[in-house]
N, C-alpha and C positions, 0 to 999 in steps of 0.2 A: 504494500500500500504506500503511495503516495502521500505528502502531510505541508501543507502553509498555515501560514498565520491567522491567526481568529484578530479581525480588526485590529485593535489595537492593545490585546491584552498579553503577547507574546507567548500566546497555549498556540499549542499545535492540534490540529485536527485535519481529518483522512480529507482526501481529494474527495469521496462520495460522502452524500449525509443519508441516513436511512429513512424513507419516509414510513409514517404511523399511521396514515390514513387506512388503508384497508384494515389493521388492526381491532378498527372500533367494529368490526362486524359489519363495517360497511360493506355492498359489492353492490357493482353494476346489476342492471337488470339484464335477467337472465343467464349470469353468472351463480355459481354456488358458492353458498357464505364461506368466507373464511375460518377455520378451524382456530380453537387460542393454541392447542399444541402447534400447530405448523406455524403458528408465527412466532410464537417463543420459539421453534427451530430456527425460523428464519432471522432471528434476532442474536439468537448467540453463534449464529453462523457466519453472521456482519462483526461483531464482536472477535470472536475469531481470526477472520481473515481481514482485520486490523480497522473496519472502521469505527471511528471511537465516538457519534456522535448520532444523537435518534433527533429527529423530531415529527412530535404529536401534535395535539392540542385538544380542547376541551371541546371544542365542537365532532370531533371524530367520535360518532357513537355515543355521544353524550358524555363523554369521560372514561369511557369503557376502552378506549387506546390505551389513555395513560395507563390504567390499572393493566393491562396486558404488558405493556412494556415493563410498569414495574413489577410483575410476575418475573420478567424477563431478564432481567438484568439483578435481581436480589442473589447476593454474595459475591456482587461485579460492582457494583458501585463506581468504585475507586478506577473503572477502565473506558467510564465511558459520560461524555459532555449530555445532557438530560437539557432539551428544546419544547418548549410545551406555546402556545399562545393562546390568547384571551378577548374577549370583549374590549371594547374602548370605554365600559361605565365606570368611571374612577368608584362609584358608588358601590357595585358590586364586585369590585377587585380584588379585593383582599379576602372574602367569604371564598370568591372561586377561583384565588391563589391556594387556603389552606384546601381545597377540595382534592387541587390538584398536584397538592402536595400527599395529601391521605392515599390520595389513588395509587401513587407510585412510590410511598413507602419512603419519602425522603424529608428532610428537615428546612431544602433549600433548590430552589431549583436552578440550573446555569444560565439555563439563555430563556428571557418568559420575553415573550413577542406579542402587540397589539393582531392582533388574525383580519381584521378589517379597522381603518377610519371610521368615526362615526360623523357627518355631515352636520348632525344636532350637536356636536361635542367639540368645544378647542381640542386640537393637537395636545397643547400645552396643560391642559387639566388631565388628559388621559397618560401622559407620561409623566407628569407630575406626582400624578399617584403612584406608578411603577419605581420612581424616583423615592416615596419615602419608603413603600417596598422594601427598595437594594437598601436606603439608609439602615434600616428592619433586620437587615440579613437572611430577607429571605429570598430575595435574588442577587446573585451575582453578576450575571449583564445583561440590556435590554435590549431589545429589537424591534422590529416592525415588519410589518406586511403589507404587501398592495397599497402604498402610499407615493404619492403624487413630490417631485424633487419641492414644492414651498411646502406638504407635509415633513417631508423631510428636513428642510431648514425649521420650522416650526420645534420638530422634536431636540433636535440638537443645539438649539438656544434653551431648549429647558432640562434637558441630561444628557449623557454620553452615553450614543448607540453605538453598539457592535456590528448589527448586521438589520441587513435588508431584506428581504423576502416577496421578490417580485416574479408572476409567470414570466418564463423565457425561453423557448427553444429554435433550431433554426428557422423558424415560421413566423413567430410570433415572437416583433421584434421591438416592443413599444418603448423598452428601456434604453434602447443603442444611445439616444443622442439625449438622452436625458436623467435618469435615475443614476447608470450605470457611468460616466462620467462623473456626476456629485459622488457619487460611494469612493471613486477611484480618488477624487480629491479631498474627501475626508478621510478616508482610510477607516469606511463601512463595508462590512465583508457583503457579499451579493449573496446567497444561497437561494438562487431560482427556483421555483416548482413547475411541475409540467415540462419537465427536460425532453421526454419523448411525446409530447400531444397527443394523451392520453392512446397511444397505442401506434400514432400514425407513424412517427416514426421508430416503431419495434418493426414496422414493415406487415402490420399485420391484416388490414386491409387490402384487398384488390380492387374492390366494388365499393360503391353506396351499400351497398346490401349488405356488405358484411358487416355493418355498424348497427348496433343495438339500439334499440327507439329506447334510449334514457337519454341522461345527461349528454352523454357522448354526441347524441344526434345533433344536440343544442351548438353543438363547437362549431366557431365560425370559418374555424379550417375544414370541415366536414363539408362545409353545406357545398350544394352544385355549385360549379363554375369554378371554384375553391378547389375543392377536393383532388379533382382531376389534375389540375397543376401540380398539385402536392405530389403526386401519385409519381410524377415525370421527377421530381426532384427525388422520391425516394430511389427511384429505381439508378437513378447518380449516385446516390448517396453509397447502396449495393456496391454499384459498380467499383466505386475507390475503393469501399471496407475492403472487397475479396480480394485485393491485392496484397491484404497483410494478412490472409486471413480471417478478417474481424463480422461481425454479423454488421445489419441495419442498424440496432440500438446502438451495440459498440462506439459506431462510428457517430453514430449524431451525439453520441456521449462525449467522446473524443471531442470533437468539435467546441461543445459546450467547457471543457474544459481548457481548450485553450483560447479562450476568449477574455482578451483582454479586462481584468478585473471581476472576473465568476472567481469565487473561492470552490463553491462546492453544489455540483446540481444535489438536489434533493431525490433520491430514486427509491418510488416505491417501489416492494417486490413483497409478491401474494405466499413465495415461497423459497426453499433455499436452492431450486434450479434457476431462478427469477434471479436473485440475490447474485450465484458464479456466473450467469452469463453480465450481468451489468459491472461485474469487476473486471471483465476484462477491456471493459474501457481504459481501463488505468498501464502504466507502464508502455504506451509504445506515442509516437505522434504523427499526425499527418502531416505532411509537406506544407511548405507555406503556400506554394501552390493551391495543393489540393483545397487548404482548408480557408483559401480566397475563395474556391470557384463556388465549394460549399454554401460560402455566405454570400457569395451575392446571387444566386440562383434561390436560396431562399428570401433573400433582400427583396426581390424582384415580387414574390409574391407578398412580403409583407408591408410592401409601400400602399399597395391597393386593398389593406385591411381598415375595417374601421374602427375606432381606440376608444371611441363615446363610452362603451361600456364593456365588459372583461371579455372573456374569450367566448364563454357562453354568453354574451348578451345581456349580462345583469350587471348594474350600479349600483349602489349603495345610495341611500335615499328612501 
């Protein structure tokens, strides 16, 4: 495993971060629920093959993540950075900090992250409260999610963020000339979600059809006219990996990882075959070439996206 810096705290943590989402018992429709043994496998298998760092939150399952993870990691502790995020109501903050502290068994959590902006909420009251938190001791460093770069300055005139947590993959590009430049000049770690679009690029589509009427339908990479572009760029994407050997994810993993100022995509995995194929993004890199022709072949489709509101179509409001 590969390992950079966490903002500005001089801890090291793994080039991949584990994501918690499917753990809460969440799954697509028409997928089968996730097992808690097979993700406790898939947890100390991440742990294992050296990444040192989860993140959940209390929206996953209701809290039923965190409690899976801290199943997961009890008598490991001490091996691995614990990432949970929260509401923006400075009011109910601290009720469902200790909740989320009971669920996973610990006294203090590492990195507790805002999960969304709240529109009805200053910036500054909602990290202000995370603020007397860390004063508290009950966290150690703060973060955010899906926030806008004057969110961003808002947070950071009222505490010192670690990291950022904005969707990112070669597709979906909303951060290139703005979030992800302020992170690079503050010296906020990135840790992106959605590093494969939610399956597009594992390669796992060929059709519309093969896309599940949930969420996934909603993705505005999915939809007609969209999709089929994508479809041209994964089969590019194929085309480089099998030069090294590497799959579709591999490679858009790769990719993600060397993009200037990403710390660490966030990658969920339902299981521990899920988990050994996503590590082998790590240890090899694509040409500077390659990993040009990559980004602007996804550029090209992400300039003609609309950013009004997330991937699926929803704002906050």
């Amino acid at each position: 495993m590969e390992y950079v810096k966490l903002g500005r705290t001089g801890i090291d943590v793994s080039a991949l971060m584990l994501g918690g989402w499917a753990f809460g018992h969440e799954a697509w429709e028409g997928s089968q629920k996730i097992e808690d043994e097979e993700s406790v496998a898939t947890i100390k298998a991440a742990l294992d093959a050296g990444i040192n760092w989860i993140d959940t939150a209390a929206g996953y399952g209701a809290g039923y993540s965190e409690r899976v993870v801290g199943m997961a990691i009890k008598g490991r502790r001490d091996e691995v950075i614990l990432a949970s995020k929260c509401w923006a109501d400075p009011e109910a903050m601290e009720r469902n900090l200790d909740q989320c502290l009971a669920n996973m068994g610990i006294d203090c959590i590492d990195l507790y992250q805002v999960h969304y902006p709240s529109p009805a909420i200053p910036v500054s009251e909602t990290i202000g409260a995370m603020k007397g938190l860390q004063d508290a001791g009950k966290i150690r460093f703060i973060g955010v999610s899906n926030f806008t770069v004057e969110q961003h300055c808002e947070a950071l005139g009222t505490a010192r963020i670690e990291t950022s947590q904005p969707p990112f993959n070669v597709f979906w590009r909303e951060i290139d000339y703005t979030v992800l430049p302020w992170c690079i000049g503050n010296q906020v770690s990135v840790i992106p979600y959605s590093p494969l679009a939610q399956g597009l690029l594992a390669g796992r589509y060929r059709s519309r059809d093969d896309v599940q009427p949930d969420i996934r339908s909603r993705s505005k990479l999915l939809a007609e006219g969209v999709f089929e572009r994508c479809l041209d760029v994964v089969d590019e994407i194929r085309c480089i990996g099998a030069r090294y050997g590497r799959t579709v994810a591999q490679t858009a993993l790769a990719w993600t990882l060397q993009m200037p100022g990403i710390t660490a995509p966030i990658v969920g995995c339902r299981r521990p075959s899920q988990l050994a194929e996503n590590l082998g993004a790590v240890g090899w890199s694509l040409t500077v070439d390659e990993h040009a022709r990559i980004s602007a072949l996804g550029k090209a489709i992400a300039d003609d996206l609309d950013y009004s509101s997330n991937m699926w179509g929803w704002a906050p409001g």
